[in-house]
C-alpha positions as CSV (number, residue, x, y, z in Angstrom):
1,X,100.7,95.8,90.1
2,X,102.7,93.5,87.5
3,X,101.5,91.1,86.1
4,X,103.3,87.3,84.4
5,X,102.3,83.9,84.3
6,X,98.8,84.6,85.8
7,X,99.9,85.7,89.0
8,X,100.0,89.6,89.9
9,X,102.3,90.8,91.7
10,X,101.6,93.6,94.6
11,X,104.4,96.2,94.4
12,X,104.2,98.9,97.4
13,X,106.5,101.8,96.4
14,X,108.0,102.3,99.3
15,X,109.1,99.1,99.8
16,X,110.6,98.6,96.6
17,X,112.5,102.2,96.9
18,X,114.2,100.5,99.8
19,X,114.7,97.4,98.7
20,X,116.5,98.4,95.7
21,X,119.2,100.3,97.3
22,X,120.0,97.9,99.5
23,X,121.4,95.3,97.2
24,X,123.4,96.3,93.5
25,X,121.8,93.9,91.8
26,X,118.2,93.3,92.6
27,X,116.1,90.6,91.1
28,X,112.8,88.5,91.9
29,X,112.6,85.0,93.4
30,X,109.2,82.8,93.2
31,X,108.3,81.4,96.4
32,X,105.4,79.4,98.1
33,X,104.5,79.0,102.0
34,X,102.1,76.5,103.5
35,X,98.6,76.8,102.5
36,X,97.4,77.1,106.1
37,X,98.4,80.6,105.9
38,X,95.7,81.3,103.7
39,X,92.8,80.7,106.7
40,X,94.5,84.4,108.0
41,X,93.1,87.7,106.0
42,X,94.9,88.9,102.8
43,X,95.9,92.0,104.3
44,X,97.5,90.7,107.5
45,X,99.9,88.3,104.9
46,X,100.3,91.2,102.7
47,X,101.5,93.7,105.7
48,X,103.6,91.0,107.8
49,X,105.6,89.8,104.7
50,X,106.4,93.7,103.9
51,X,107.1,95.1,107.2
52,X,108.5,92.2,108.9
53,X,110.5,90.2,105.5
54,X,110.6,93.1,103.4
55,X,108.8,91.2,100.7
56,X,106.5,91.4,98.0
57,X,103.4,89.4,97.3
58,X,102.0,87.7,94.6
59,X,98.2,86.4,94.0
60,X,96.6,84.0,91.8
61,X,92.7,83.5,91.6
62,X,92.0,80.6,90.2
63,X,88.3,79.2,90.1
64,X,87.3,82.0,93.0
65,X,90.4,80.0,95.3
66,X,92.8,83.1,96.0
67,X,96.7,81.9,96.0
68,X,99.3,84.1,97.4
69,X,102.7,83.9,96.6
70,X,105.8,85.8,97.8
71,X,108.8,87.4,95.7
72,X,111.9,88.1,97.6
């Protein structure tokens, strides 16, 4: 896990062993979805935006409210 501006990012080896030789220049992009997401189970946002998108997650706890994030 990596950790910047409060948020920590979830980093699944094998996803990011093939996402980084599949561009020549990789780099991270900061993105939001809509909060009604959240109602479904971390783990079922966290597995459909790896296997499905191919990205990486992000979560913020603020106050006991649970944010997640994606990077692309």
């Amino acid at each position: 896990m990596v950790k910047k501006d409060g948020d920590t990012a979830i980093i699944n080896k094998y996803l990011l062993d093939e996402v980084v030789n599949v561009v020549e220049y990789p780099y991270a992009i900061k993105g939001e979805f809509n909060k009604d997401y959240l109602q479904l189970p971390e783990d079922i946002i966290t597995i459909t935006l790896e296997t499905h998108q191919r990205y990486f997650s992000s979560k913020k706890i603020r106050m006991g409210n649970c944010q997640i994030n994606l990077l692309l």
